[in-house]
N, C-alpha and C positions, 0 to 999 in steps of 0.2 A: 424800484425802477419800473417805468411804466414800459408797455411792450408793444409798440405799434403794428411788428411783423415779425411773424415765426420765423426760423431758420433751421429746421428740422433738413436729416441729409441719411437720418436712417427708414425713414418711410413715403411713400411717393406721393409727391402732392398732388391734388386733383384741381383743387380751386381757391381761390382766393374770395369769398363775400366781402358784405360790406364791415362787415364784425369780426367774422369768422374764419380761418385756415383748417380748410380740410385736405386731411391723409386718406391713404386705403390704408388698412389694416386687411392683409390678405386680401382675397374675393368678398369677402361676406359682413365687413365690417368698416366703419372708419372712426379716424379720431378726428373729433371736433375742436380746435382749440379758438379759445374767445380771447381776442386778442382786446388791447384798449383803445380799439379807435374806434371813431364814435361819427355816428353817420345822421343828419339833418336833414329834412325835404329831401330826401333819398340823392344825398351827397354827403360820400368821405370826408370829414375833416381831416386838418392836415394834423393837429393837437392830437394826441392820446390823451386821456382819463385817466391817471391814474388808479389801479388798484381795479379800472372798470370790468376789465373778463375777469378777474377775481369774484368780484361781487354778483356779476351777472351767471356766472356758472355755479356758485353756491347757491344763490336764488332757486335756480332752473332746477336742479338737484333735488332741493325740500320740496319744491309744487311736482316732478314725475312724482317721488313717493307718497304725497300727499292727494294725487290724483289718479295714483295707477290702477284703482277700482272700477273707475267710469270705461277707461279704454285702455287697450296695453300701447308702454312707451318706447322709445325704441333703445332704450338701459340696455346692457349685456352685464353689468357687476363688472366691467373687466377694469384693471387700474391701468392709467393712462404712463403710469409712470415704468408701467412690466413691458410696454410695447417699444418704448426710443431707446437710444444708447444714452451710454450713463451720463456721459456730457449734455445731452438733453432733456435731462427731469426737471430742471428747473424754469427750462419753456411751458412744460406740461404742468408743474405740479400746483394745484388749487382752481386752472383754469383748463382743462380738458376733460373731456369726456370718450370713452368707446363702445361706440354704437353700434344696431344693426344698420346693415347697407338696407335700406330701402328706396325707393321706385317713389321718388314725391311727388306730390299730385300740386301742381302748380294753377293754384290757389290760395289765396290768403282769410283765413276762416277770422272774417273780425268780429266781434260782437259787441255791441252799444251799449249799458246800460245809463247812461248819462248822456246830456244833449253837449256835444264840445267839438274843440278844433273844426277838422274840413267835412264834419255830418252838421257842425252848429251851421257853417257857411254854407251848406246846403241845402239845410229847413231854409232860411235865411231869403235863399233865391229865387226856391221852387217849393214849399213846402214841405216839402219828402227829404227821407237821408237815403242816398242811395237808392232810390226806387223804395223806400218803405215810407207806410204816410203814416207818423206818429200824428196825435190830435195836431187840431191847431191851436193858436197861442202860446207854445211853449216859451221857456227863458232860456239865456246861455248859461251854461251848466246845471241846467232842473233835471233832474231821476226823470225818468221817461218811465210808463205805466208800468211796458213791461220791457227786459232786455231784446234789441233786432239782430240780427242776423246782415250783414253788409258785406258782400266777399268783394275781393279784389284781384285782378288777376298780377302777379308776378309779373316783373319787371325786370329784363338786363341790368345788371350794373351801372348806374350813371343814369339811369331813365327813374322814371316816376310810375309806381306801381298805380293799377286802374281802378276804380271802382265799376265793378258791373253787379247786373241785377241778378237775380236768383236765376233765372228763367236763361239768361247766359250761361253761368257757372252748370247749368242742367245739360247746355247745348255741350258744353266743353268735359263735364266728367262721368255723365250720364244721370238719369232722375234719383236712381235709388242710392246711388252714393253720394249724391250731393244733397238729399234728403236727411242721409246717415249723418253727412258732417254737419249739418247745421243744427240736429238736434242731440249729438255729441259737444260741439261747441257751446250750445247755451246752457247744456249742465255743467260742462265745466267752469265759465265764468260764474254760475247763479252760483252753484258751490265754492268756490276760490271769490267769492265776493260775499257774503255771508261769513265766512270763516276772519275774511279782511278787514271787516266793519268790527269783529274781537278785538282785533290791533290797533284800533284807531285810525285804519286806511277803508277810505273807498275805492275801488277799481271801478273808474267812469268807464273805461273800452278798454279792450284789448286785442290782438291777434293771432291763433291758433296756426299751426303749420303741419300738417299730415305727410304720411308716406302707405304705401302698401309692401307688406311683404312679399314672397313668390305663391303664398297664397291666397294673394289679395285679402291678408288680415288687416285693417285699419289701425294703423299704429299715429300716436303722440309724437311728432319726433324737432328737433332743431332746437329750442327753449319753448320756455313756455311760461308767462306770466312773470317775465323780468321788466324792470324798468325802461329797456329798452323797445318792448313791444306791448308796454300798457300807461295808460295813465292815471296815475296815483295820486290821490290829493289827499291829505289828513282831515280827518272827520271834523277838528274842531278848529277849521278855518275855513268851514264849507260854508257854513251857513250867513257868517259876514259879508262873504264874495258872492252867493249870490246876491245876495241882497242889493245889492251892490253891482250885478249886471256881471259883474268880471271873472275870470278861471279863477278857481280858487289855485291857493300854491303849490305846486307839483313837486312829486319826489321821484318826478323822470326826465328826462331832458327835453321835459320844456322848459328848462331855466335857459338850454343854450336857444332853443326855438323862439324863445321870446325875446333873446338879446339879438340874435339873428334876424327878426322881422325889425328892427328897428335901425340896421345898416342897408346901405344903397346896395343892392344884391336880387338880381335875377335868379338866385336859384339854381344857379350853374352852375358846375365844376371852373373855377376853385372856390372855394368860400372866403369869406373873411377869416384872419387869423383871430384868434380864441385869446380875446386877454388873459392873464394870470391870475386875477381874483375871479372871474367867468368857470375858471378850469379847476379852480380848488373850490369853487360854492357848489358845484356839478361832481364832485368826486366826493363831498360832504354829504349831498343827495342821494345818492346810489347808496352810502354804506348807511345812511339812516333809514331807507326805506327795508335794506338787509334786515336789521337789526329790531325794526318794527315787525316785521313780518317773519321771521323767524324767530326770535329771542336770544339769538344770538350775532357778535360779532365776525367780521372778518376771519376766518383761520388762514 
């Protein structure tokens, strides 16, 4: 059964994201649970994904362990299932996390290393992606020299997160830590992309989400490197599609992004409803890009 919304009544809820339902766990901690609803030009659909915070919390899982050398994450080891009461482990169980309570820094650390979506439409306009000026001539979807740095500042619920330039994101978290996060973030992508080109996946972009703790340590924290906040395309459909001018085919939801640009739709709450075969090709996607990139299925 898919899970559009938690219902937890032994631990206090703070908030509701676009994905995600967050607890307190006492002062110093929360549980993160990733629910299946599935959010598009920064709007909630009404559909759930099946099996989607399943897939997106195991994902998030293998990349902290497999990342937690570059920067600490915001893991505690603790099982999400020892925090609810027992009527509630099978909201938690495969799809929550219990974390440190961190202080996030409200910016979105994206990193480019392919030319696609709203950085292709914005070589496209102006040259530049984001204020960064990759050569000229590029194509849509061509590897770019090297991976950029694009931040974006956070966005309320229901609005559309920003792109600003470096020299903004400087004004808003200060030079030295915004220096820190951007050259934490592009080792994390050049590494988690290198490791993903083994599997047959390229990671074109992705986006990074930080927190400090009380002593302004620099922590990993919210996911990182799921379907939901990268885009994944298989190595050996890349090369046809460019060829070919077009994205090659994604094993993130740009299958619903690309069914969604083709309905009369301003991008506003609500959206169009999610066909049936749209919502089983998109829940196909998610556990194939798992399974590529971990070597293992669903648990």
């Amino acid at each position: 059964m898919a899970l559009y919304e938690s219902t937890l009544k032994s631990l206090p809820l703070l908030g509701r994201g676009k994905v995600r339902d967050n607890y307190a766990v006492g002062d110093d901690k929360l549980l993160i649970l990733t629910t299946d609803r599935l959010s598009a030009f920064d709007v909630v659909l009404s559909e759930p994904i099946p099996d989607k915070g399943k897939v997106l919390n195991q994902l998030a899982d293998f990349w902290f362990g497999k990342l937690g050398h570059i920067v600490p994450t915001h893991e505690t080891g603790v099982a999400p299932e020892s925090v609810v009461a027992p009527g509630e482990v099978e909201q938690v169980r495969g799809r929550a996390a219990v974390v440190k309570r961190l202080k996030p820094i409200l910016v979105e650390a994206v990193v480019r290393g392919y030319l696609a979506g709203s950085g292709w439409k914005d070589y496209q306009a102006s040259g530049a992606v984001c204020g960064v000026q990759p050569p000229a001539g590029l194509r849509n979807a061509q590897k770019l020299p090297q991976p950029i740095f694009t931040p974006a500042a956070k966005a309320e619920l229901g609005e559309h997160d920003e792109n600003i330039s470096f020299a903004e994101m400087e004004s808003r978290v200060g030079k030295e830590l915004a220096a820190k996060i951007r050259n934490v973030s592009i080792r994390l992508y050049t590494e988690a992309a290198e490791y993903a080109a083994t599997r047959g996946i390229i990671i074109a972009d992705t986006k990074f989400e930080f927190g400090l703790d009380d002593q302004d340590v620099l922590h990993l924290m919210d996911e990182v490197l799921t379907a939901d906040s990268s885009r994944f395309w298989p190595t050996d459909g890349y090369e046809a599609a460019y060829a070919e001018g077009k994205n090659p085919p994604s094993f993130d939801k740009q299958f619903v992004r690309d069914w969604l640009e083709t309905q009369p739709w301003a991008k506003t709450p609500p959206a169009p409803k999610l066909p049936a075969d749209v919502l089983a090709k998109t829940a196909e996607k998610y556990r194939e890009a798992l399974t590529r990139l971990t070597g293992q299925g669903l648990k």
